[in-house]
TORVOFI-41996 format. One record per residue (C-alpha): residue number from 1; chain; residue in one letter; x, y, z. Coordinates in steps of 0.5 Angstrom, whole numbers, padded with zeros to 4 digits, always signed. Layout:
N
k,c,r,east,north,up
NUM,A,A,X,Y,Z
...
END
This chain:
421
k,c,r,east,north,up
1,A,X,+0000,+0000,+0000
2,A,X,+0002,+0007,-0002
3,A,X,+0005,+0011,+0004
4,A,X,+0000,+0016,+0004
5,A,X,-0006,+0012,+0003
6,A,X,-0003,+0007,+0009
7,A,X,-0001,+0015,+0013
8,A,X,-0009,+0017,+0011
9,A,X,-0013,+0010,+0013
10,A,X,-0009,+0011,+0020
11,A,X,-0012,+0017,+0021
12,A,X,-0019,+0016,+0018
13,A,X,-0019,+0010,+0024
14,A,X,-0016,+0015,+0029
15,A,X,-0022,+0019,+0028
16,A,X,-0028,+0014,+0027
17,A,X,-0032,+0015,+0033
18,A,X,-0038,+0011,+0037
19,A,X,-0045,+0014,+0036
20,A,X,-0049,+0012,+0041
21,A,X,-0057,+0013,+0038
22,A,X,-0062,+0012,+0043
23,A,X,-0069,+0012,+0042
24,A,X,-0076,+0009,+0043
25,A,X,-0075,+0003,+0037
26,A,X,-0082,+0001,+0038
27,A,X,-0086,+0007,+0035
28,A,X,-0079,+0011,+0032
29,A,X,-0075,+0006,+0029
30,A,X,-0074,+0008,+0022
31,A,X,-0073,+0015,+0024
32,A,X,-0067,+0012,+0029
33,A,X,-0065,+0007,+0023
34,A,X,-0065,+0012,+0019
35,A,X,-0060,+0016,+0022
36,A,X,-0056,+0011,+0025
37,A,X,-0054,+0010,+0017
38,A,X,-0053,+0017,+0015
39,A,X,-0048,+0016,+0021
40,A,X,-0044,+0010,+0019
41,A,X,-0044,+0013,+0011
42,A,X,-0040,+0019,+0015
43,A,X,-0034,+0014,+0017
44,A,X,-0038,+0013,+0024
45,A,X,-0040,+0007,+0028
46,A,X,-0047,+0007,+0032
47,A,X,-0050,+0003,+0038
48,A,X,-0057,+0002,+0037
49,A,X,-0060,+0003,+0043
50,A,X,-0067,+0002,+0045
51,A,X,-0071,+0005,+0050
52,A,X,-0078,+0004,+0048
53,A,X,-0084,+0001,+0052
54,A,X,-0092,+0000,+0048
55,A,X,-0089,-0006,+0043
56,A,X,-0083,-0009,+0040
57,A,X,-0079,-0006,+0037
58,A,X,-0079,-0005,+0029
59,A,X,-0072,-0005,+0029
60,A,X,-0066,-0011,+0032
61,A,X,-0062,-0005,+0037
62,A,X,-0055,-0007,+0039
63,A,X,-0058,-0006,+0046
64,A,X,-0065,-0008,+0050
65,A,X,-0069,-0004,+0053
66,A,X,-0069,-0010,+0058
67,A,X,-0061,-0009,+0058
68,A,X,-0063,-0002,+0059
69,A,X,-0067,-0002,+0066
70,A,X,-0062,-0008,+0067
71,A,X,-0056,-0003,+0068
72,A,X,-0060,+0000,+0074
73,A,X,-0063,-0005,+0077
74,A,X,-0070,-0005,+0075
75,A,X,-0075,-0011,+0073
76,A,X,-0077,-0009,+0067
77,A,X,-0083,-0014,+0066
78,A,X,-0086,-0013,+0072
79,A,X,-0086,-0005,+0070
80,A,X,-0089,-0007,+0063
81,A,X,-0094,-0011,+0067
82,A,X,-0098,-0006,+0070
83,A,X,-0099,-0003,+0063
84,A,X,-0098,+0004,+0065
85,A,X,-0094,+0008,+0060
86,A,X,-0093,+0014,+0065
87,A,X,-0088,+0007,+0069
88,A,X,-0085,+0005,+0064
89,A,X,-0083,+0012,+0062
90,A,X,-0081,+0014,+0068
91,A,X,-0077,+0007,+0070
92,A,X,-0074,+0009,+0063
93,A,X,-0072,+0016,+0064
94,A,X,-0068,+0013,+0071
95,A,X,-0065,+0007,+0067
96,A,X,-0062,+0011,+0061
97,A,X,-0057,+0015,+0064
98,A,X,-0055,+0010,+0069
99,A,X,-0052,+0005,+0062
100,A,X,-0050,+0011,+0058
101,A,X,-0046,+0014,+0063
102,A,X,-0043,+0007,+0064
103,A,X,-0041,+0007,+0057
104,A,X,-0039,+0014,+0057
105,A,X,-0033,+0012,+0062
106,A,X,-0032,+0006,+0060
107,A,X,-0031,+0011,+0053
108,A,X,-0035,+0006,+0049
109,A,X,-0038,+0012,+0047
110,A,X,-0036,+0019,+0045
111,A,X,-0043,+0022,+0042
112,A,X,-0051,+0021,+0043
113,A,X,-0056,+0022,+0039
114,A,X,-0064,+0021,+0040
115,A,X,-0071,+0023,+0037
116,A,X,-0076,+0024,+0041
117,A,X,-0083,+0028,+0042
118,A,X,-0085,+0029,+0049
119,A,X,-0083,+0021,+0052
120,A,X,-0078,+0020,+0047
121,A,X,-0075,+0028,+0050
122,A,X,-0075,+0026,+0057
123,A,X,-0072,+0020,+0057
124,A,X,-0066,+0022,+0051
125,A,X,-0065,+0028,+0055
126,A,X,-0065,+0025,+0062
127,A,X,-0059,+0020,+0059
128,A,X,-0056,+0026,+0057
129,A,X,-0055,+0031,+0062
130,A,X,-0052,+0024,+0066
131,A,X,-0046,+0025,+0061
132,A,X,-0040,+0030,+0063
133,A,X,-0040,+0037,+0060
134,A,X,-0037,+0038,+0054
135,A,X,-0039,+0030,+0051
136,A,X,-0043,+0031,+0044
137,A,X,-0051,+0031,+0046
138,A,X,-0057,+0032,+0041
139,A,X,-0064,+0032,+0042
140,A,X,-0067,+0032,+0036
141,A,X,-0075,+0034,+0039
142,A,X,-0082,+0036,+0037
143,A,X,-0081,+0040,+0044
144,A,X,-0075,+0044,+0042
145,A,X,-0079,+0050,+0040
146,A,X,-0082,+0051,+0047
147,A,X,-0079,+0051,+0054
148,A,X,-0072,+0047,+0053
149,A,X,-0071,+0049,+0061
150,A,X,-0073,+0042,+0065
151,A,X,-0069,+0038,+0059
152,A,X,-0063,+0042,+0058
153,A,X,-0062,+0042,+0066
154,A,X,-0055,+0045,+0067
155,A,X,-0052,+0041,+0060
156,A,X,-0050,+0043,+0054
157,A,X,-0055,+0039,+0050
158,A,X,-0056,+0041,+0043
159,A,X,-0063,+0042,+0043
160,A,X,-0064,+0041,+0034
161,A,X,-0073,+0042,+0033
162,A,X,-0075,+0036,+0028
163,A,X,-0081,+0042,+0025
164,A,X,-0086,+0036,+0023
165,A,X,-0087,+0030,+0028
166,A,X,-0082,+0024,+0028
167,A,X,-0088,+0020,+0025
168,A,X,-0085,+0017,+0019
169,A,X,-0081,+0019,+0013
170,A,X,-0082,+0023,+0008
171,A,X,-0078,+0029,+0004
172,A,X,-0078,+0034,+0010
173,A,X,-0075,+0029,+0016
174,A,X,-0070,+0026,+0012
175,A,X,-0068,+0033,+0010
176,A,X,-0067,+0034,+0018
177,A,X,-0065,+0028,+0021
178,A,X,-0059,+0028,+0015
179,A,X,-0058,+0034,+0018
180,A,X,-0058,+0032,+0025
181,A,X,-0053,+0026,+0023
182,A,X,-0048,+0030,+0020
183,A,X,-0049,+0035,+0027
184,A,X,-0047,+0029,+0031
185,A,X,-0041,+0027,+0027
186,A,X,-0038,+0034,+0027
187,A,X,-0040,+0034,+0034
188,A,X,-0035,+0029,+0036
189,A,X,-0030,+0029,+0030
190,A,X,-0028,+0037,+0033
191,A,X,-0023,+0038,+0038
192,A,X,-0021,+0043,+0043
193,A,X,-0014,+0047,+0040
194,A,X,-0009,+0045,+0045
195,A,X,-0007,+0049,+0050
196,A,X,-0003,+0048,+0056
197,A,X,-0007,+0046,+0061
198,A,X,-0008,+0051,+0067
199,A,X,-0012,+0049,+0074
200,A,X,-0019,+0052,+0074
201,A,X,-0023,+0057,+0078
202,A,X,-0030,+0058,+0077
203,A,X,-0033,+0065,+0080
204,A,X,-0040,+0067,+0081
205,A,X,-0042,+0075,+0078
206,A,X,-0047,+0079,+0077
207,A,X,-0047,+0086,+0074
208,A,X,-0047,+0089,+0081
209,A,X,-0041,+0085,+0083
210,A,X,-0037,+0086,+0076
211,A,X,-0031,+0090,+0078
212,A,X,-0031,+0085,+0084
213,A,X,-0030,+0079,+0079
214,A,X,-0026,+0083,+0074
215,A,X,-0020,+0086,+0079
216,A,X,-0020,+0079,+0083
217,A,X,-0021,+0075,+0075
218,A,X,-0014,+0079,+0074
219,A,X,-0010,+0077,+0081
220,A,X,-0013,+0070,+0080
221,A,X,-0010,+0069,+0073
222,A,X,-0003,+0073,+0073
223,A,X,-0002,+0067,+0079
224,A,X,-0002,+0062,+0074
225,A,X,-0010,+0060,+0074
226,A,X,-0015,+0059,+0069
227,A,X,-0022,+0064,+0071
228,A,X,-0028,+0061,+0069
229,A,X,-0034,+0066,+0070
230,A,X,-0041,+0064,+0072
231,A,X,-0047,+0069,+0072
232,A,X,-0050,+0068,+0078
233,A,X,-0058,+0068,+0074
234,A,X,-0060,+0061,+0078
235,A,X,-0058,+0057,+0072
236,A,X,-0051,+0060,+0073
237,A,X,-0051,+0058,+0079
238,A,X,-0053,+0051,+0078
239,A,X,-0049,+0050,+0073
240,A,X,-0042,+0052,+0077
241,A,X,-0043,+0047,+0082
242,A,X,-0044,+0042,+0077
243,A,X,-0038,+0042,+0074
244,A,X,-0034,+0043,+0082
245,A,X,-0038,+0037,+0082
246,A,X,-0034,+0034,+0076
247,A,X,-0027,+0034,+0080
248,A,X,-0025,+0039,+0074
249,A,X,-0025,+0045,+0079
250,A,X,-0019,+0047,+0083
251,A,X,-0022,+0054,+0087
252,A,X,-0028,+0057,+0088
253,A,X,-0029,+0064,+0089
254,A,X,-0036,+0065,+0090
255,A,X,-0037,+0072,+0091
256,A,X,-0043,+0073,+0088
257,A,X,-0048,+0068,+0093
258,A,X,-0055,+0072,+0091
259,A,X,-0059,+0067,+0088
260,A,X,-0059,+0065,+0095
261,A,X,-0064,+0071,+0096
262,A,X,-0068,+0069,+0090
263,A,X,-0069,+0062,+0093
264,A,X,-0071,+0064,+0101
265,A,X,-0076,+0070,+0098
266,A,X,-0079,+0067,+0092
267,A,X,-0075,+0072,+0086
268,A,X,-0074,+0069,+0079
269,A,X,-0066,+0067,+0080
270,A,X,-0066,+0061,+0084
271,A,X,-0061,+0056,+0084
272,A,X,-0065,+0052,+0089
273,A,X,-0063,+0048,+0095
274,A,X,-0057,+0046,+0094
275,A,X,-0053,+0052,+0092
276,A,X,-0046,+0053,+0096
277,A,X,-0046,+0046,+0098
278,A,X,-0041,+0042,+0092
279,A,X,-0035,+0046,+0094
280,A,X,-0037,+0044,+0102
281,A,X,-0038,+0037,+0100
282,A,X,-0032,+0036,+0095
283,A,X,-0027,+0040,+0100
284,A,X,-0025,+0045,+0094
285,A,X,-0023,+0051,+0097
286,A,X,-0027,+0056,+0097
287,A,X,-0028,+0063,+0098
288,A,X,-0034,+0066,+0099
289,A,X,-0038,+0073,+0100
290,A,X,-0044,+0076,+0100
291,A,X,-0045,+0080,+0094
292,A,X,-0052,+0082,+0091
293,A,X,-0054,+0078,+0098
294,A,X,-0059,+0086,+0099
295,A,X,-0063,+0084,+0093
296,A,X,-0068,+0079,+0090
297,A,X,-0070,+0079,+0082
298,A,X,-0076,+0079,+0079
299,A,X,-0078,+0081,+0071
300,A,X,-0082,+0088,+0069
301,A,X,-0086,+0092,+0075
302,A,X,-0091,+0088,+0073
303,A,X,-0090,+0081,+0074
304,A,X,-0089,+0083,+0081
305,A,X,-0092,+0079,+0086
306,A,X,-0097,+0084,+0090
307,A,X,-0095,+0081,+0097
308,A,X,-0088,+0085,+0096
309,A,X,-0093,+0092,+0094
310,A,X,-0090,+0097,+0099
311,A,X,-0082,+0095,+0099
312,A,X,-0076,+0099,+0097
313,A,X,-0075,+0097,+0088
314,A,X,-0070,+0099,+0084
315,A,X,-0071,+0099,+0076
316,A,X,-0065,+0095,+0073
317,A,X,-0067,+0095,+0066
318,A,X,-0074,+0095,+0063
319,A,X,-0074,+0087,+0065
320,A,X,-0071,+0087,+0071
321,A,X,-0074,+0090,+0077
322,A,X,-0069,+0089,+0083
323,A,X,-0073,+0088,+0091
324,A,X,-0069,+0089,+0097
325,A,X,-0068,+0084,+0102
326,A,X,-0071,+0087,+0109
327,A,X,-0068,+0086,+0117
328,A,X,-0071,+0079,+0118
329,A,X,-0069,+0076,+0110
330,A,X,-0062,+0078,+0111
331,A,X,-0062,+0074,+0118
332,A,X,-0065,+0068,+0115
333,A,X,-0060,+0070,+0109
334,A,X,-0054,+0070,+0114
335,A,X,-0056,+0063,+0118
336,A,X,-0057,+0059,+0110
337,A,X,-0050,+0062,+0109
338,A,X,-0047,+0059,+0115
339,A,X,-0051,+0052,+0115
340,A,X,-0048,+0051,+0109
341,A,X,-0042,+0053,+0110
342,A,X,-0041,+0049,+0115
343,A,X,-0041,+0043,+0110
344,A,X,-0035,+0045,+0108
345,A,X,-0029,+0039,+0109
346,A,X,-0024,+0043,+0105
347,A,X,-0021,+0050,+0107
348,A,X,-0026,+0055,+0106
349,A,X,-0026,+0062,+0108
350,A,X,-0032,+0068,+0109
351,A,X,-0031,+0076,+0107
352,A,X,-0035,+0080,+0110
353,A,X,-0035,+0087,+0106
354,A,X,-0038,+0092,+0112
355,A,X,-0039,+0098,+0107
356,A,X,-0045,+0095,+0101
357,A,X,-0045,+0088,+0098
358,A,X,-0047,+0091,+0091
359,A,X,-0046,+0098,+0087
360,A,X,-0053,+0100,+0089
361,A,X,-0052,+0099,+0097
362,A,X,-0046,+0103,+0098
363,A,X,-0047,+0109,+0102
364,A,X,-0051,+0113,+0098
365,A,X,-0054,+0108,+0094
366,A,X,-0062,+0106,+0093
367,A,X,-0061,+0100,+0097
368,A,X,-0056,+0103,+0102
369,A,X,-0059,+0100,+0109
370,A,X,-0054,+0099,+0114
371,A,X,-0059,+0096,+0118
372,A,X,-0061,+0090,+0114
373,A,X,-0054,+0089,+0112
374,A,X,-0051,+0088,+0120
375,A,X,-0057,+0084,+0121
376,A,X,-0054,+0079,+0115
377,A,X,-0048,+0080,+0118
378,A,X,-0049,+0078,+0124
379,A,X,-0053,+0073,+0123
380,A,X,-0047,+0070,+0120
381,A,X,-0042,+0071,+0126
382,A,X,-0047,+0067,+0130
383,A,X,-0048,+0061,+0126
384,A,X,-0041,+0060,+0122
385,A,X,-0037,+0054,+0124
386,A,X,-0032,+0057,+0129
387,A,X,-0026,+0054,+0126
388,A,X,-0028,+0056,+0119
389,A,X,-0024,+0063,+0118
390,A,X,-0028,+0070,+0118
391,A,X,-0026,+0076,+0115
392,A,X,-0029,+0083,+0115
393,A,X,-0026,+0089,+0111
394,A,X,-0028,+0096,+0112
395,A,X,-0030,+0096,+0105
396,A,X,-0036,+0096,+0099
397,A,X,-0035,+0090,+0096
398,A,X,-0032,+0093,+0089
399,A,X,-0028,+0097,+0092
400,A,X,-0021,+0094,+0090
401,A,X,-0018,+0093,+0097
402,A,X,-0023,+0087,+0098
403,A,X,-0023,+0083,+0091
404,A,X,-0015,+0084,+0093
405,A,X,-0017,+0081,+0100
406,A,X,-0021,+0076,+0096
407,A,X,-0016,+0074,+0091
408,A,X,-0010,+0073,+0095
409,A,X,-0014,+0069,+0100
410,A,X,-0016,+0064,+0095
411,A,X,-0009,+0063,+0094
412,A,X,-0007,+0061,+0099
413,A,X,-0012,+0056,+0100
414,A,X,-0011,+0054,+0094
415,A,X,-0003,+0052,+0095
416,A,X,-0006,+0048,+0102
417,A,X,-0009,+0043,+0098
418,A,X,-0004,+0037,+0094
419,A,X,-0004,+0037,+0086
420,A,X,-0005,+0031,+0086
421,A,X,-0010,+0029,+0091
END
């Protein structure tokens, strides 16, 4: 064989990669056939894997539904007899991430794909948000015009629209599905540019912590560390700790605790219960604050609940009106802080900046309420682990002193850990 060409097949060989195609076989199974070959006549390889529940499938998978609901320990059988579609679905929607994360780590897989309306969406979906940030993920979904949200969670699910029903072949769903193919396979033959590896930070910000983050980000990154910035919008916050939770984070400067706010008062930025906790229970050092802790969010004047008629606002924008948080949240605020840092098995540190915990609490600005404020800051004095370091600036927390203060902190916590741990 000629040099080049031997040279070119090594590579074709390099670049093939495993596809997994998931779907419901029974009722879509020339829809995933149908892909399942558009890949392999790109230079691919596929794993047929059927999630399906109503009747047989119409299509031989390489993997069963039975072997599915297997890998998670579940009967299927006994499921199937009670002839409830909701419970099969559901029992499907729980098995499916527990074998394609199985096959992900084991690297049998390097990409997924799957076609579904709402059942198929659901269980395709919750296969995919078990996968690690960065693996090749597609939804190709009647749904995907609508409120992705529940199915996306904090992943980065490639949400493809199938415009007509996934009911059947014709002009139009072969045109998409071909398309939906070739994403796929352009989804896991590219790869990152190399660059020399820095560890990571992730950093929590909002428009009224920004020149906190910015002047800390600089110190951070002049010290040989990668900054990776999340805005503290409720998805944001969920998804910073998803990926503390992947072992992928060095330190962790969560300036910008805010959603905790939203969460206790009933905003629109939630990150729900658990936010603070994935640095606490992986004992990555963190430094923490209480930036934006003086405002909860809501969307144009008008979506605002009327049992907040009569407290303090300030217009952001035209479609962001910020409420500030009274005496008795900030008390509630400061003991959930403190209960939640208290988690922590790692090194950890609190600041506290005394003078305003956003650009607007400052002295002079529309939400400068000393009281409130000293009530949060309280509240965590008295609720704070004892042996986890508490340290009060004279301050506002976007005066440089304090992301200097935080920045250097993170540092040398950072140092205490082993790289190798």
């Amino acid at each position: 064989m000629p040099i080049a060409r031997a040279v070119s097949t090594q590579i074709a060989e390099l670049q093939t990669k495993v596809i997994a195609v998931l779907g419901t076989l029974d009722t879509k199974g020339a829809e995933h056939a149908f892909v399942t070959e558009q890949i392999r006549a790109r230079g691919h390889q596929t794993l047929l894997i059927d999630v399906g529940t109503l009747v047989e499938p119409s299509v031989r998978p390489d993997i069963s539904r039975q072997e599915v609901a297997g890998s998670a320990g579940i009967d299927l059988q006994a499921v199937l007899t009670k002839k409830d579609r909701g419970a099969a679905v559901t029992a499907m929607v729980t098995a499916a991430p527990t074998l394609i994360a199985q096959l992900a780590s084991s690297g049998k897989i390097h990409g997924i794909i799957s076609l579904g309306g709402g059942g198929g969406t659901a269980i395709g979906t919750a296969a995919m948000r078990a996968l690690p940030i960065g693996f090749p993920k597609l939804m190709v979904s009647t749904l995907a015009s609508g409120n992705t949200a529940p199915y996306l969670g904090v992943k980065d699910i490639v949400m493809f629209p199938s415009i007509v029903d996934i009911a059947g072949l014709n002009r139009i769903s072969r045109l998409l599905l071909s398309r939906a193919a070739g994403a796929i396979c352009g989804m896991v033959e590219a790869a990152p540019p190399t660059a020399a590896e820095k560890p990571v930070i992730v950093a929590s910000q909002f428009g009224n912590t920004t020149p906190c983050i910015d002047a800390a980000r600089k110190i951070l990154e002049s010290g040989g560390f990668e900054v990776i910035v999340f805005a503290a919008v409720g998805t944001g916050g969920r998804t910073l700790e998803s990926l503390i939770e992947s072992g992928m984070v060095a330190g962790v400067l969560d300036i910008t605790t805010t959603e905790w706010a939203d969460e206790l008062v009933g905003g629109v930025l939630s990150a729900g219960p658990n936010r603070l906790e994935a640095a606490a229970h992986c004992g990555v050092p963190a430094v923490v604050s209480t930036g934006c802790l003086d405002m909860v969010n809501f969307g144009p004047p008008e979506t605002v609940p009327e049992k907040f008629k009569g407290r303090k606002f300030y217009q952001h924008n035209p479609q962001v009106t910020l409420m500030r948080t009274t005496q008795e949240e900030n008390r509630e605020l400061g003991r959930i802080l403190a209960e939640k840092l208290n988690l922590s098995t790692g090194p950890v540190t609190l600041l506290l900046p005394l003078r305003g915990n956003s650009l607007i609490s400052g002295p002079g600005g529309p939400f400068h309420d000393l009281e409130a404020d000293e009530a949060l800051f309280d509240s965590l004095r008295q609720h704070l682990r004892k042996d986890i370091p508490l340290i009060e600036l004279d301050c506002a927390i976007n005066e440089p002193p304090f992301a200097e203060a935080c920045a250097s902190r993170l540092l040398s916590l950072v140092q205490q850990i082993p790289a190798n741990r």
